[in-house]
C-alpha positions as CSV (number, residue, x, y, z in Angstrom):
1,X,0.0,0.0,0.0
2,X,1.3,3.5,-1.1
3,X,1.7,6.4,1.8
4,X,-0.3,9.2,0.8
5,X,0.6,12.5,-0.7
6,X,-0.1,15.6,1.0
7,X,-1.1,18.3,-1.6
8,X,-0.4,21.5,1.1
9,X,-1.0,25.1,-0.1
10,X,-2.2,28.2,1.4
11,X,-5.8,28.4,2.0
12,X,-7.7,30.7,-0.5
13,X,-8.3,33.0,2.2
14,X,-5.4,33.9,3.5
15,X,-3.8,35.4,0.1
16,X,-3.0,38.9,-0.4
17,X,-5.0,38.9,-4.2
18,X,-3.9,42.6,-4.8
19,X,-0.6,40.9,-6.0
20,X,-2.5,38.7,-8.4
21,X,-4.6,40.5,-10.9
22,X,-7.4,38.9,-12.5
23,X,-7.3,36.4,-9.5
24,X,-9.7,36.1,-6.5
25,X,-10.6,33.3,-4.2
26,X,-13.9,31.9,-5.9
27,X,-11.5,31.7,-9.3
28,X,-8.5,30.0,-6.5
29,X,-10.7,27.7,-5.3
30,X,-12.6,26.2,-8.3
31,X,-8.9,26.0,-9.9
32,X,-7.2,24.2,-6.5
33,X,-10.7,21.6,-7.0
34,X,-10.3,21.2,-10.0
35,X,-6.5,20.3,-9.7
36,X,-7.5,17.9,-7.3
37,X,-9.9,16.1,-9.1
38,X,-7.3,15.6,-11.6
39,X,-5.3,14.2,-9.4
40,X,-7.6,11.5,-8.0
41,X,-8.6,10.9,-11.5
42,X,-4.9,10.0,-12.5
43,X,-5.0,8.0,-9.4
44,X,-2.9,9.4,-7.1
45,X,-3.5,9.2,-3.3
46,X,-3.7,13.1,-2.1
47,X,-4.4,14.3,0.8
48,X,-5.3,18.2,0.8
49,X,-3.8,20.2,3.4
50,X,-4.5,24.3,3.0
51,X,-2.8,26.3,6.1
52,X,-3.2,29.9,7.2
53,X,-0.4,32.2,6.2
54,X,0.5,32.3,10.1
55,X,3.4,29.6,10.8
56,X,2.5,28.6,14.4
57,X,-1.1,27.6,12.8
58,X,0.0,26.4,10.0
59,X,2.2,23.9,12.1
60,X,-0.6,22.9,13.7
61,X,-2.6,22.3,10.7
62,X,0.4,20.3,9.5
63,X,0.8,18.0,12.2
64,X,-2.9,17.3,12.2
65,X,-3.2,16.1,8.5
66,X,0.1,14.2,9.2
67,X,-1.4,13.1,12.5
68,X,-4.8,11.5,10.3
69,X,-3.1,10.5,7.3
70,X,0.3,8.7,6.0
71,X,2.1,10.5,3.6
72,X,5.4,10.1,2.4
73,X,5.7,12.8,-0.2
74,X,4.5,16.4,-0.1
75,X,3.4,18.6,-2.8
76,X,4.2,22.4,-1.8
77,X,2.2,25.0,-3.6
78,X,3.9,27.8,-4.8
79,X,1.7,30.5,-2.6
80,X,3.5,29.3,0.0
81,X,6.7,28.8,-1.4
82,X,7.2,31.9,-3.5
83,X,5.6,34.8,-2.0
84,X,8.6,36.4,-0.4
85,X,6.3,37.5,2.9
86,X,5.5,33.7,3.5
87,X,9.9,32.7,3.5
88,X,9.4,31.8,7.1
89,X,6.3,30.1,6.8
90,X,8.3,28.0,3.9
91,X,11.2,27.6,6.0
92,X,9.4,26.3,9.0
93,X,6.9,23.8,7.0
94,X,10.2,22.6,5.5
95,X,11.7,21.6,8.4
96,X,8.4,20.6,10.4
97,X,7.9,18.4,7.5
98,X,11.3,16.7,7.5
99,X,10.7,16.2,11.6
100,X,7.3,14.7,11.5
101,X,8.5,12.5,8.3
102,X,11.9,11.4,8.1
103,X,12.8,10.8,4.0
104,X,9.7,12.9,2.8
105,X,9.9,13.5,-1.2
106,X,9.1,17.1,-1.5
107,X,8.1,18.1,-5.0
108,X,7.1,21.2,-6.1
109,X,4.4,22.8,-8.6
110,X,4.0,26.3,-10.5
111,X,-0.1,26.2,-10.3
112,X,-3.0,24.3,-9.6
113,X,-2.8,22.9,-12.5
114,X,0.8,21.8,-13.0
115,X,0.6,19.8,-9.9
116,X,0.0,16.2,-11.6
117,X,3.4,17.1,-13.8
118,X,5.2,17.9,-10.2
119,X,4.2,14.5,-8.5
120,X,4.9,12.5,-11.4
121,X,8.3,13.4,-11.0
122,X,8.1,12.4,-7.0
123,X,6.2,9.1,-7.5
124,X,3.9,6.8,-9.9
125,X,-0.3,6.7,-8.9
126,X,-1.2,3.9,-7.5
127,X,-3.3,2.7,-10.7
């Protein structure tokens, strides 16, 4: 049986849209379900993890999907990874990540919809 793979991204909510024209959190949303549709559909065990933009609760949010669900690889959305105000929230998922689960595969996405691409890099579905 394959570990699961935790699809973690900022939550809709807690982005700062002024940076991204022409995007707002209905538009997010529909794109992140859609995205993971896809990846169900190709077969691949994900389990969705969106965190606030604050680290200390994003931790927490991170240990509790870990805590409910095995994963061995992580998909890291790039809100969180290249946004330079979220650095430390990067930094601290990072190495939270490699704590709660030593040899993680991290892979690493561009958008919602690049993220089947990304994890076929990190691993095959399990159909």
């Amino acid at each position: 049986m394959q570990t699961g793979i935790l699809s973690l991204g900022l939550h809709p909510g807690a982005i700062d849209y002024s940076r991204y024209p022409g995007l707002d959190e209905d538009t997010l949303t529909a794109r992140i379900a859609a995205g993971e549709a896809a990846l169900r559909a190709e077969g691949f065990d994900i389990v969705p993890c969106q965190v606030t933009a604050d680290p200390d609760e994003a931790e927490r949010e991170v240990r509790a999907c870990v805590a409910d669900h095995p994963v061995g690889v992580v998909m890291i959305g790039a809100g969180v990874r290249m946004a330079p105000e979220h650095t430390v929230l990067f930094e601290r998922l990072v190495n939270l990540l490699n704590h709660l689960v030593p040899g993680i595969v991290f892979c690493f996405n561009t958008s919602p919809e690049t993220t089947v691409d990304a994890l076929r890099r990190a691993v095959r579905p399990t159909r």
